[in-house]
N, CA, C and O atoms as a DFTB+ gen file, in Angstrom:
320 C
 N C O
     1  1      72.858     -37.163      -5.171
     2  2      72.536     -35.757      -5.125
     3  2      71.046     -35.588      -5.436
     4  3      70.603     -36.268      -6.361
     5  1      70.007     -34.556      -4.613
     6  2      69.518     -34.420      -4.875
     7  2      68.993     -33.589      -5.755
     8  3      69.930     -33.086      -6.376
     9  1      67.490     -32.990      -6.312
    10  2      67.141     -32.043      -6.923
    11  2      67.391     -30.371      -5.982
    12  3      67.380     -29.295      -6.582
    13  1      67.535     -30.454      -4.936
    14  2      67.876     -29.325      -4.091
    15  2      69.086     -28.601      -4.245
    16  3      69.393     -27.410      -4.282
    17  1      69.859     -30.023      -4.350
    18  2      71.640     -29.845      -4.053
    19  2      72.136     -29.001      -5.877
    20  3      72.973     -28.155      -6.189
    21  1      71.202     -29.723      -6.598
    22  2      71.814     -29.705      -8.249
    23  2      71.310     -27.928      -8.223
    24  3      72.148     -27.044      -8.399
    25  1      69.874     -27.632      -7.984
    26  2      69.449     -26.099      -7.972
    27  2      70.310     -25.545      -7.316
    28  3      70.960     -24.665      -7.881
    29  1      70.578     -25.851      -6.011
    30  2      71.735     -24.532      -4.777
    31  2      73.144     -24.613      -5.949
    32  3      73.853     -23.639      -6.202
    33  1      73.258     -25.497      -6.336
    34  2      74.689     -25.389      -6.786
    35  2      74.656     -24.907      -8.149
    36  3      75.794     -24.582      -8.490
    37  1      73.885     -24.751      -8.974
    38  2      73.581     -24.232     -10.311
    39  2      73.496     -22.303      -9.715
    40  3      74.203     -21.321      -9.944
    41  1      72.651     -22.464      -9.160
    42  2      72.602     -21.234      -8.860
    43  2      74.042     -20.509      -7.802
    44  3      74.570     -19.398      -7.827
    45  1      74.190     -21.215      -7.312
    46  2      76.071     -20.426      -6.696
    47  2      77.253     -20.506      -8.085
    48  3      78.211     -19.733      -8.095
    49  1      77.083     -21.306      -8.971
    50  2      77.487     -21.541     -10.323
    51  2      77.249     -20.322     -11.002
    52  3      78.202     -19.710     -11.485
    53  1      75.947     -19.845     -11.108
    54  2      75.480     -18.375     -11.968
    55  2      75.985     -17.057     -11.409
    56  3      76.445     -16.060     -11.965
    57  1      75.704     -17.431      -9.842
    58  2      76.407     -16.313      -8.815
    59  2      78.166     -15.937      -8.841
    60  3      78.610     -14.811      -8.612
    61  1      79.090     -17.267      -9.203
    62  2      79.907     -16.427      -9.298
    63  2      80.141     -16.266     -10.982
    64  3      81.203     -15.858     -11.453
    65  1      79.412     -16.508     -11.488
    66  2      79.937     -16.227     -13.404
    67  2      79.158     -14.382     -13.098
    68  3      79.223     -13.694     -14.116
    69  1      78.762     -13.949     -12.349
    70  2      77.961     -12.906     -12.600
    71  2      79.028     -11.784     -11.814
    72  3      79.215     -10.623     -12.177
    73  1      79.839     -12.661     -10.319
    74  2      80.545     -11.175     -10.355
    75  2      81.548     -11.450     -11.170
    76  3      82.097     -10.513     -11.751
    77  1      81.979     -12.757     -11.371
    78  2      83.274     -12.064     -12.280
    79  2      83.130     -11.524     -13.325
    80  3      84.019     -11.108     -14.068
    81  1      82.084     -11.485     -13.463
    82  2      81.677     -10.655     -14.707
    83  2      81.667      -9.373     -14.489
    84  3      82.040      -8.628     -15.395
    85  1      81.311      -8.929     -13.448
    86  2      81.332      -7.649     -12.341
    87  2      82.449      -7.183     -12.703
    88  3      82.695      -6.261     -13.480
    89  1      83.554      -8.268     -11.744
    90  2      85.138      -7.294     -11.226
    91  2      85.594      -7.259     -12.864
    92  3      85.833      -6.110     -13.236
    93  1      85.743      -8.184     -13.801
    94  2      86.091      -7.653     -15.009
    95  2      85.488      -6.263     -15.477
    96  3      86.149      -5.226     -15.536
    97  1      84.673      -6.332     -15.675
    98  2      83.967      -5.246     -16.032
    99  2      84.478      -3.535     -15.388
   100  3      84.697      -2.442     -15.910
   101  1      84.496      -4.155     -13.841
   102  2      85.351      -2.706     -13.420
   103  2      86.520      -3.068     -13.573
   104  3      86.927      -2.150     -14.286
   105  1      87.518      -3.852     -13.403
   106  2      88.870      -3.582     -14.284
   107  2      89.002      -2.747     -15.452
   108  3      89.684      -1.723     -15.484
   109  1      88.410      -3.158     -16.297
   110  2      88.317      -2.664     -17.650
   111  2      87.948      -0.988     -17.322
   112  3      88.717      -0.113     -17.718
   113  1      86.851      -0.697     -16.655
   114  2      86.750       0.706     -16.719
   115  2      88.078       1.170     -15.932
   116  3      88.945       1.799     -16.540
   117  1      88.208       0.877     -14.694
   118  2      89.863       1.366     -14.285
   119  2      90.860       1.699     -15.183
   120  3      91.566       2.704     -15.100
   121  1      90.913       0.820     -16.072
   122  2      91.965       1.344     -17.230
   123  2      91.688       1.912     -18.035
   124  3      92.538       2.552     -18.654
   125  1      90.707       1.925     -18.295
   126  2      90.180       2.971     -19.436
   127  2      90.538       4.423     -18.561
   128  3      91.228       5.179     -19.246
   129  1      90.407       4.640     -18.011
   130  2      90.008       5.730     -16.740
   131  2      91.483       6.322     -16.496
   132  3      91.746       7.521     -16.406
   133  1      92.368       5.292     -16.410
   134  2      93.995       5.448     -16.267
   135  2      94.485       5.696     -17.861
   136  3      95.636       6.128     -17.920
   137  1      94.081       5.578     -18.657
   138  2      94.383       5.689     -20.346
   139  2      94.623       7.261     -20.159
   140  3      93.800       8.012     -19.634
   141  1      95.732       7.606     -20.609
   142  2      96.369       8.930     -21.168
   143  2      95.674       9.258     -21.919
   144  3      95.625       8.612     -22.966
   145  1      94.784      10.453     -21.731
   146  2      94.101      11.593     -22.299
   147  2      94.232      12.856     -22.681
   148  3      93.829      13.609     -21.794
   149  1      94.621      13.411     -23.618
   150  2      95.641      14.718     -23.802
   151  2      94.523      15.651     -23.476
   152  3      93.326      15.586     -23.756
   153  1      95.152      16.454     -22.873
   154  2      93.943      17.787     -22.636
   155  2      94.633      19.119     -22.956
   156  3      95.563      19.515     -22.253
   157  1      94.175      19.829     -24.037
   158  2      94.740      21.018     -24.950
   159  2      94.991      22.032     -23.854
   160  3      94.257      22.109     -22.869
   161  1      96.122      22.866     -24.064
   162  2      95.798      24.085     -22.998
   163  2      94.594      24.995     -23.666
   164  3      94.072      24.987     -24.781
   165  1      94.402      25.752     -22.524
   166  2      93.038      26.688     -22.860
   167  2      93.620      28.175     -23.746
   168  3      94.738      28.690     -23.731
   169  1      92.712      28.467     -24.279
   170  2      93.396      29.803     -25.240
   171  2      92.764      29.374     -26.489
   172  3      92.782      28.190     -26.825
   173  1      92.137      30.400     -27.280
   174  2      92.049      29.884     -28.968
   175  2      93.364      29.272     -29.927
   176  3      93.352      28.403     -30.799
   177  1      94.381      30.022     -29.435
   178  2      95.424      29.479     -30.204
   179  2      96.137      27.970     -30.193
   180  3      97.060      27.595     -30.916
   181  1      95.513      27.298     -29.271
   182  2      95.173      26.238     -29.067
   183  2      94.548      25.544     -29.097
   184  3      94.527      24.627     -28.276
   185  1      93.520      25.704     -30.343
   186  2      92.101      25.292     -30.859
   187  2      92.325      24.715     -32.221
   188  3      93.340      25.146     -32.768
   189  1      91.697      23.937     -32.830
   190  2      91.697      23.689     -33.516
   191  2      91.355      24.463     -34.947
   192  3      92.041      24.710     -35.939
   193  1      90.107      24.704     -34.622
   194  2      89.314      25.550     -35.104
   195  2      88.670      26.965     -33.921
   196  3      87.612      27.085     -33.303
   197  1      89.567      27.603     -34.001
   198  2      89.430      28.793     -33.090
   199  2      88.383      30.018     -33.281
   200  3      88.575      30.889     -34.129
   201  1      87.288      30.007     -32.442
   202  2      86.111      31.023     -32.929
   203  2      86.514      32.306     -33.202
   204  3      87.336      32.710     -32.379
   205  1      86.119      33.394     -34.396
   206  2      86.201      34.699     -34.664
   207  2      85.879      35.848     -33.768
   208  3      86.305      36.952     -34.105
   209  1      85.099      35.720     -32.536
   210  2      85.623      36.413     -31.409
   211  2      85.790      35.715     -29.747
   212  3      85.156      34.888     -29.092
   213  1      86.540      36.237     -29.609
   214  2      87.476      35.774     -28.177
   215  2      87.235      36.746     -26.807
   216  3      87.998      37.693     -26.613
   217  1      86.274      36.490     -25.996
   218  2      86.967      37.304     -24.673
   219  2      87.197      37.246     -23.347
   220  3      87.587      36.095     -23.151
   221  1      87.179      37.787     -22.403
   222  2      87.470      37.514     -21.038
   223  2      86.818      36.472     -20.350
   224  3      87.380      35.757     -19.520
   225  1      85.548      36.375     -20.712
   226  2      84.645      35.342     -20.310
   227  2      84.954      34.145     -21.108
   228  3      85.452      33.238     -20.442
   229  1      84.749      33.844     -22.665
   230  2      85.254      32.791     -23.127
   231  2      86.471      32.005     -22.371
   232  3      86.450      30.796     -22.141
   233  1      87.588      32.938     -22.006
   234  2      89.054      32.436     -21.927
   235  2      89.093      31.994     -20.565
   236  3      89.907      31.107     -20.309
   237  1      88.021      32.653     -19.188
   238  2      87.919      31.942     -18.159
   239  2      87.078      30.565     -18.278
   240  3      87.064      29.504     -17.654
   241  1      86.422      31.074     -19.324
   242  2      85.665      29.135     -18.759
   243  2      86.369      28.374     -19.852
   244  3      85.949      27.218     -19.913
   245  1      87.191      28.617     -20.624
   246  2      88.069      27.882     -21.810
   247  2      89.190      26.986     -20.229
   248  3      89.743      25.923     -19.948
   249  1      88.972      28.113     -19.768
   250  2      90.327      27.178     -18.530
   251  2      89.836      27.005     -17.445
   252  3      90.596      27.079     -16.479
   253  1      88.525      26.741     -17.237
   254  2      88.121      26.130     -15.725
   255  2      87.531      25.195     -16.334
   256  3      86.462      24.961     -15.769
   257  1      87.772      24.281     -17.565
   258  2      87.077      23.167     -18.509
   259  2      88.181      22.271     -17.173
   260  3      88.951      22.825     -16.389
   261  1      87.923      20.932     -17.289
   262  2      86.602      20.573     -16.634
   263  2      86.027      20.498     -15.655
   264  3      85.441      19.550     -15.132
   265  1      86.175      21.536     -15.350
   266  2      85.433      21.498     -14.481
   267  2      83.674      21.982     -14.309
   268  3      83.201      22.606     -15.259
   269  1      82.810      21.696     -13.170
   270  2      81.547      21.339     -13.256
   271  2      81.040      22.316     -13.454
   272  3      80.278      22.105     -14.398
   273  1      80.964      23.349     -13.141
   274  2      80.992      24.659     -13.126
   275  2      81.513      25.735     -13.488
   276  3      82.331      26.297     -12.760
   277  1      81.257      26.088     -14.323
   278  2      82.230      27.761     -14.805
   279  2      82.015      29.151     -14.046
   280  3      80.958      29.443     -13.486
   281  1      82.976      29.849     -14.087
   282  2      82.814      30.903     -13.150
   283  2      81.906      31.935     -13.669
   284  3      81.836      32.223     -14.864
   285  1      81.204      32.492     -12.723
   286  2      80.151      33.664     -12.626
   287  2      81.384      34.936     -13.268
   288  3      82.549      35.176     -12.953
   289  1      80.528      35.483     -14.190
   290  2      81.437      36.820     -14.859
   291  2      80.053      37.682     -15.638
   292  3      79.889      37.835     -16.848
   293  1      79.014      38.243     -14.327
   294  2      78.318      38.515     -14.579
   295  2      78.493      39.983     -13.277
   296  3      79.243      40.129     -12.312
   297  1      77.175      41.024     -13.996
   298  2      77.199      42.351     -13.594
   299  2      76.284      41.949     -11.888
   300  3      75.304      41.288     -11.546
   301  1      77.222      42.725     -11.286
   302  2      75.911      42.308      -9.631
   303  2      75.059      43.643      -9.703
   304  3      75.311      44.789     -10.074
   305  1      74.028      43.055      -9.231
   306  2      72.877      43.692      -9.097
   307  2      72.822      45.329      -7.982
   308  3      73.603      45.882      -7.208
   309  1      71.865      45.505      -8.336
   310  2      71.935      46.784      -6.946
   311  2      71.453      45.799      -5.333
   312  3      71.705      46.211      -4.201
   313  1      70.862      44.706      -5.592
   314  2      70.448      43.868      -4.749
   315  2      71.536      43.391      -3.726
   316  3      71.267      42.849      -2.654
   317  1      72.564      43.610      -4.102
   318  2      73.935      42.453      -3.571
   319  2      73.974      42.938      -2.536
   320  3      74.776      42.532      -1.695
């Protein structure tokens, strides 16, 4: 064997210790990801510690959690 053969093969050696290091790695997040996560219903009375005032706006974005965006609950303009 040469010095060529020992480098190509050291290095395809590193190449696959690196994805399996990869696909483990996303396994692991997959299950984490699949792990049962309790998600409270929305409402103060379902709070832990429930804030001293509560209203229409709080209780819509209390229940469009999670999502990315919460809903607009704002006055329209004379512009609209």
């Amino acid at each position: 064997m040469n010095v060529q053969q020992v480098r190509t093969g050291a290095l395809i050696g590193v190449a696959i210790a690196i994805l399996a290091g990869a696909a483990k790695m996303s396994a692991e997040r997959r299950r984490a990801r699949r792990a049962f996560q309790p998600v409270r219903d929305a409402g103060p009375e379902n709070m832990a510690h429930p804030p001293a005032d509560w209203d229409d706006v709080d209780q819509t974005a209390d229940e469009s959690f999670p999502a990315s965006d919460p809903p607009c609950h704002c006055r329209r303009s004379r512009y609209d």
